[in-house]
N, CA, C and O atoms as a DFTB+ gen file, in Angstrom:
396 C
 N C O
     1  1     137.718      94.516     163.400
     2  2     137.082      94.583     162.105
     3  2     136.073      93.442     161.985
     4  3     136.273      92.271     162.307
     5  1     134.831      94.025     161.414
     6  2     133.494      92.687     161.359
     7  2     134.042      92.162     160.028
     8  3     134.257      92.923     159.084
     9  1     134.322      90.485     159.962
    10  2     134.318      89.891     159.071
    11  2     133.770      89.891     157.830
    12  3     134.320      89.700     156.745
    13  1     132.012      90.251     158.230
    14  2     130.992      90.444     156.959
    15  2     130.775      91.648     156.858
    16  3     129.695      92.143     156.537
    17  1     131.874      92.291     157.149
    18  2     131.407      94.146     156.212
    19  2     131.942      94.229     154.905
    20  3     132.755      93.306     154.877
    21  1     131.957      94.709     153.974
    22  2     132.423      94.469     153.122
    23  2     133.351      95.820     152.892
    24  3     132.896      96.787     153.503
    25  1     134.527      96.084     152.158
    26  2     135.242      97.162     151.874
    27  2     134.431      98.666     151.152
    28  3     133.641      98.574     150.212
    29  1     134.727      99.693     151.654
    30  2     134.219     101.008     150.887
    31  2     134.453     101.225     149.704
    32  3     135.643     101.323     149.405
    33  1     133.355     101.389     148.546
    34  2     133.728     101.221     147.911
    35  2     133.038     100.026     147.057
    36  3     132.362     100.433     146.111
    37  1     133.092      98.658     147.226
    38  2     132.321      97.476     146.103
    39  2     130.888      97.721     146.268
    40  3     130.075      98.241     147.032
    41  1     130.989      97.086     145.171
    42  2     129.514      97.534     144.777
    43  2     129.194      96.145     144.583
    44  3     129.881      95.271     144.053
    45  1     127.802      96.058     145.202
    46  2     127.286      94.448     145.358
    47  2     126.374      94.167     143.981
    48  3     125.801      94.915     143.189
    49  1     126.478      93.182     144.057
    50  2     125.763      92.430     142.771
    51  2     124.328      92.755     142.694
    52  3     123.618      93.172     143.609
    53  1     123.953      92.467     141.287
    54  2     122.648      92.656     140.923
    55  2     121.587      91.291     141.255
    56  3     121.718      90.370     140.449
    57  1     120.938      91.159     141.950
    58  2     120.400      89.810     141.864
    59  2     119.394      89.771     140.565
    60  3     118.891      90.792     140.097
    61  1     119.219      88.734     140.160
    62  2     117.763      88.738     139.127
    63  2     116.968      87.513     139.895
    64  3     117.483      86.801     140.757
    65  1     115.464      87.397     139.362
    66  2     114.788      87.364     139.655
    67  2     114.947      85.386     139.752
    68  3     115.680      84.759     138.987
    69  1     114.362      84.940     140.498
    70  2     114.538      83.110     140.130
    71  2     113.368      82.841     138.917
    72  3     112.235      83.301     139.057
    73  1     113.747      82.070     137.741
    74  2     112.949      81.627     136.760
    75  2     111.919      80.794     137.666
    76  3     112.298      79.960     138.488
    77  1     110.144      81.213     137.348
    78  2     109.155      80.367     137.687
    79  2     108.924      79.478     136.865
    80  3     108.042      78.695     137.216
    81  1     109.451      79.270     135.750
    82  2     108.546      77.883     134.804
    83  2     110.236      77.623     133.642
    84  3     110.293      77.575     132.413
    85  1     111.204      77.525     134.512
    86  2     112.387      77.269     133.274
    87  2     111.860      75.927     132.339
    88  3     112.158      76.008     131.147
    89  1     111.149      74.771     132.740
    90  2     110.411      74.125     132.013
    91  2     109.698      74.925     130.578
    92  3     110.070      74.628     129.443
    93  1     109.020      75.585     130.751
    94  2     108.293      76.239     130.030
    95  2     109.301      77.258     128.891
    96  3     108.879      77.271     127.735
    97  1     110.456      78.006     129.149
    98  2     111.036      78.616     128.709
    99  2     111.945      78.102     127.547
   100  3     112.427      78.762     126.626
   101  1     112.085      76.539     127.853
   102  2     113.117      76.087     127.106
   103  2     112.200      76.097     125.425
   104  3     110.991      76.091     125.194
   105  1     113.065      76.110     124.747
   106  2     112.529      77.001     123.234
   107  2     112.652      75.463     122.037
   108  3     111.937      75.223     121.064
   109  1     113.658      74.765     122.510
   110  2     113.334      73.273     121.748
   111  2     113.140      71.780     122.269
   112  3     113.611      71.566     123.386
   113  1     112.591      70.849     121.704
   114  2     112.221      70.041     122.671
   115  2     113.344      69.139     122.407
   116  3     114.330      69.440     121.734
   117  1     113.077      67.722     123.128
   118  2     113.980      66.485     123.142
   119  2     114.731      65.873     121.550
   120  3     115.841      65.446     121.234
   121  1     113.412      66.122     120.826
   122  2     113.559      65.233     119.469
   123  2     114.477      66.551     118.500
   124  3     114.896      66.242     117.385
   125  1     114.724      68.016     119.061
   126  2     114.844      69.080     117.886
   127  2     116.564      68.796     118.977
   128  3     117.552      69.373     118.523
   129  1     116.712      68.169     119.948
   130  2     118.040      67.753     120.531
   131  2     118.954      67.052     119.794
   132  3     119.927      67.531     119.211
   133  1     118.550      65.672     119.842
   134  2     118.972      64.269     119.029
   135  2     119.134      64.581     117.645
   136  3     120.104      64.095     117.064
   137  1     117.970      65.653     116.739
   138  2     117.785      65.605     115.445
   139  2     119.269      66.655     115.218
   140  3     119.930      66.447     114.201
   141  1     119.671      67.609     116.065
   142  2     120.754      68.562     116.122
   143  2     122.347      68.013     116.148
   144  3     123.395      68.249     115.547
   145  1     121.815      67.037     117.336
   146  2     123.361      66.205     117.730
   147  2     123.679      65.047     116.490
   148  3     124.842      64.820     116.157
   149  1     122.862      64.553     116.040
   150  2     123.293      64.206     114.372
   151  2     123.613      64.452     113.658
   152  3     124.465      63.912     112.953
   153  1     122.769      65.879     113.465
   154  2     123.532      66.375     112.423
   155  2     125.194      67.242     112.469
   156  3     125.989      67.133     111.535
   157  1     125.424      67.906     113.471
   158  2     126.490      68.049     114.129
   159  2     127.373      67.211     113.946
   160  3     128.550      67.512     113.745
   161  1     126.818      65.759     114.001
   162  2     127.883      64.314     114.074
   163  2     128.086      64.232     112.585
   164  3     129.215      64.020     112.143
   165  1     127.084      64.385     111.815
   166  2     127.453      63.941     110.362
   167  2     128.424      64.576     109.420
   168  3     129.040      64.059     108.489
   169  1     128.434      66.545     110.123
   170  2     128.885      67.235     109.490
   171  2     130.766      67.419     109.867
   172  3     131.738      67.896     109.281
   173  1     130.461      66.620     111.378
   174  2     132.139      66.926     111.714
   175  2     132.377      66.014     110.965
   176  3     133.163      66.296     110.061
   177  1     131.859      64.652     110.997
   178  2     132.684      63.745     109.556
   179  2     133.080      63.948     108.462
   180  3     134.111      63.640     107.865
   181  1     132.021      64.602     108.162
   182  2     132.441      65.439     106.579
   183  2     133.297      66.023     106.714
   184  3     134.077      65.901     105.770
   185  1     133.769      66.977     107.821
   186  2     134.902      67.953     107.721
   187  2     135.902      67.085     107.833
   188  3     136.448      66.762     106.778
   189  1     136.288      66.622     108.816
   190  2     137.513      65.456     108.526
   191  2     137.544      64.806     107.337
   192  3     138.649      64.674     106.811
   193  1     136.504      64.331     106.745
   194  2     136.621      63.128     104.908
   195  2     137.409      64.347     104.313
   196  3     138.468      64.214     103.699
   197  1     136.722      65.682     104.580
   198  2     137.244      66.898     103.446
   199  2     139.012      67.179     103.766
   200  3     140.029      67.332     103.090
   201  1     138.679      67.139     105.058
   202  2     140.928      67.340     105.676
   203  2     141.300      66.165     104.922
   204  3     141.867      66.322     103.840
   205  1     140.991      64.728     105.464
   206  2     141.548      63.822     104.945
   207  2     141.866      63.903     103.435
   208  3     143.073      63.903     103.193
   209  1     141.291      63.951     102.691
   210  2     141.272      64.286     101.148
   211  2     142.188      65.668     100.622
   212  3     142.422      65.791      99.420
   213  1     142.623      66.567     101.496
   214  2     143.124      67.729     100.964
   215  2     144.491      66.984     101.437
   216  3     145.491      67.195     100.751
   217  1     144.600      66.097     102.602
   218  2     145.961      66.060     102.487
   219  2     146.466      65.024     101.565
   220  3     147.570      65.149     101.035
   221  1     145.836      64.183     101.388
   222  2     146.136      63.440     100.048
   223  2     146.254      63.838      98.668
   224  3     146.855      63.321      97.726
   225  1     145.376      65.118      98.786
   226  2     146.049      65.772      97.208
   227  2     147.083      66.900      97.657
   228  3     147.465      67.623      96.737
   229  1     147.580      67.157      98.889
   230  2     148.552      68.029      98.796
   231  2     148.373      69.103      99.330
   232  3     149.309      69.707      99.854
   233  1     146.961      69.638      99.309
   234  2     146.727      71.133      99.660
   235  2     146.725      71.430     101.017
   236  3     146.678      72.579     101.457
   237  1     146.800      69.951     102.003
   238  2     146.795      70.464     103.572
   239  2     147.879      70.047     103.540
   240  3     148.303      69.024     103.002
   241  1     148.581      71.096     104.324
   242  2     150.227      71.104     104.490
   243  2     149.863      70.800     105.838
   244  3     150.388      69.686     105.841
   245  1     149.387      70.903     106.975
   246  2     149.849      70.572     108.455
   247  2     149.319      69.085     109.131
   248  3     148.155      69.148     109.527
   249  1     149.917      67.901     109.305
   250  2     149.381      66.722     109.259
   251  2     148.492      66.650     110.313
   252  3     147.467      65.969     110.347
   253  1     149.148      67.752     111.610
   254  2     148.044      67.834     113.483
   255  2     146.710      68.398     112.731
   256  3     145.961      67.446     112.951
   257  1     146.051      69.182     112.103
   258  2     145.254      69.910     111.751
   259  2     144.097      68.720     111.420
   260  3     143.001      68.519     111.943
   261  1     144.691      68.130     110.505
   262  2     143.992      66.536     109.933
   263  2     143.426      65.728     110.791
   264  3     142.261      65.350     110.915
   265  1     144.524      65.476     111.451
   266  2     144.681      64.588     113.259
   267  2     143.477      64.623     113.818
   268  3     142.665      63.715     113.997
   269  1     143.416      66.272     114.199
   270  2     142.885      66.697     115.125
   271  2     141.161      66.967     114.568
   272  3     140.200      66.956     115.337
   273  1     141.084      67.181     113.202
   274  2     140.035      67.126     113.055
   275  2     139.500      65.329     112.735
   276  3     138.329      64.999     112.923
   277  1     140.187      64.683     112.418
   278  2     140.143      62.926     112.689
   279  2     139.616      62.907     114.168
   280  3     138.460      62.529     114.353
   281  1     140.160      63.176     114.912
   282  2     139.972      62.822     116.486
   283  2     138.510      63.673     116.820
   284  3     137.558      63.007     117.226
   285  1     138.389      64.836     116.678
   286  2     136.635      65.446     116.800
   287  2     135.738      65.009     116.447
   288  3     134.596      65.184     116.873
   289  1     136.266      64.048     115.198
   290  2     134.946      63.268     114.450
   291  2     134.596      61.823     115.060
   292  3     133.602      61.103     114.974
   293  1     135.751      61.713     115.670
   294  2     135.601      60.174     116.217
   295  2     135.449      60.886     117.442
   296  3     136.370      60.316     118.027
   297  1     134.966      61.761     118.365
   298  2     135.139      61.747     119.941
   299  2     133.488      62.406     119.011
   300  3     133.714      63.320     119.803
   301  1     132.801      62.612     118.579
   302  2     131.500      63.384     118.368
   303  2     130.834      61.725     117.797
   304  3     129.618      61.840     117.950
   305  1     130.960      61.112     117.554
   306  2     130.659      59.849     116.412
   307  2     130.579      58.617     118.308
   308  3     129.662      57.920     118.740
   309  1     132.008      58.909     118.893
   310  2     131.291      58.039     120.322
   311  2     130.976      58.209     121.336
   312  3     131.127      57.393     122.246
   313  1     130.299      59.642     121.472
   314  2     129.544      61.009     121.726
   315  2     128.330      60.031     121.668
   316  3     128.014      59.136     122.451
   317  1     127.740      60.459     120.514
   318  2     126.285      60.079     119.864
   319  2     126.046      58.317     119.931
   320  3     124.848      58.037     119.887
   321  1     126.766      57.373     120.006
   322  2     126.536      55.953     120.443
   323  2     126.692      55.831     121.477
   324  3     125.768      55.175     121.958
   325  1     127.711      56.234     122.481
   326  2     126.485      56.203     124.106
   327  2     125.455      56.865     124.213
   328  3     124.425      56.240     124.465
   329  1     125.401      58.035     124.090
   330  2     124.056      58.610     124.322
   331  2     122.777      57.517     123.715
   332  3     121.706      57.218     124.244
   333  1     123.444      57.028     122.245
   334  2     121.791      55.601     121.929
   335  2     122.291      54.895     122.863
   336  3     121.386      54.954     123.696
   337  1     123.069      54.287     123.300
   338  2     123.211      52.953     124.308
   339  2     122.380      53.483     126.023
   340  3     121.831      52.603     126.687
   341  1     122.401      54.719     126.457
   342  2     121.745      55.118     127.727
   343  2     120.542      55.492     127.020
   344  3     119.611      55.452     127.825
   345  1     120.148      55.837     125.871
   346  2     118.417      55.784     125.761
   347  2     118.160      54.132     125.485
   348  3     117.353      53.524     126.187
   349  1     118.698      53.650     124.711
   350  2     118.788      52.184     124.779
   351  2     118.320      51.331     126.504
   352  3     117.150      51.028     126.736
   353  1     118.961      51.182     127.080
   354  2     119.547      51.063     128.365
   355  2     118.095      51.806     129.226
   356  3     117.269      51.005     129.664
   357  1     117.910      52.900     129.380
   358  2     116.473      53.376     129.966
   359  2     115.270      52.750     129.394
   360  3     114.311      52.536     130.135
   361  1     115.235      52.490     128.358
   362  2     114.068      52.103     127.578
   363  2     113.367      50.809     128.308
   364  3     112.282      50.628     128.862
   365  1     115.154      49.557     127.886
   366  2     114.942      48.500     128.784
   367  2     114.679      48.550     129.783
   368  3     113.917      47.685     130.213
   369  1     115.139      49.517     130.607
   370  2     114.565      49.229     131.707
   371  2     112.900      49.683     132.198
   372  3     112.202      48.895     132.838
   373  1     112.593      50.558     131.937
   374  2     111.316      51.090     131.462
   375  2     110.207      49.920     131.416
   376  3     109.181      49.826     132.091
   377  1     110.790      48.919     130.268
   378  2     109.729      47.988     129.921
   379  2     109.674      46.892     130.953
   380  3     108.688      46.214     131.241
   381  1     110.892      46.821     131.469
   382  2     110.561      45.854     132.827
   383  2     110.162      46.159     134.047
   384  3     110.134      45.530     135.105
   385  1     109.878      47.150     133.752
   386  2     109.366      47.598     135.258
   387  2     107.420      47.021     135.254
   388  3     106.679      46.838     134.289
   389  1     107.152      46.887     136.696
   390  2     106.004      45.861     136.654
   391  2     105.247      46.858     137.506
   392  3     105.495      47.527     138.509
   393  1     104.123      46.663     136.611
   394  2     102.928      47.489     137.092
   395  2     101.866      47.003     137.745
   396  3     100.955      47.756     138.089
């Protein structure tokens, strides 16, 4: 039996075509990135302030639910401060470079 025959029967894949300009295709730029991942960051906070607050008046009965939305807001919150510390960090280095 030849190793690379394949069984009777499969049906081989469709190839598509290779993107010539995926540069070109992408639909938002750098700044509609950062301006997204903020707001994203601001709004998971809010959702946690809002858990936090329902369980203090009572209406969130499950304490993991709270937790867990506590913990998304803080893993999205030091998410977004490395990402400034490596544009930070490139910048510097950027400016020392000698021309």
């Amino acid at each position: 039996m030849n190793p690379l025959s394949f069984p009777t029967g499969a049906a081989s894949l469709p190839l598509s075509a290779p993107d010539s300009h995926p540069v070109a295709k992408m639909e938002s730029n750098f700044a509609d990135m950062i301006k997204s991942s903020i707001k994203q960051t601001a709004e998971t906070e809010q959702q946690s302030n809002i858990a936090i607050e329902k369980l203090e008046s009572g209406e969130a009965k499950n304490l993991h639910e709270v937790m867990i939305s506590m913990e998304e807001a803080d893993i999205s919150l030091k998410m977004l401060v490395q990402f400034r510390n490596k544009a930070m960090q490139a910048y510097d280095d950027i400016m020392r470079l000698q021309i």
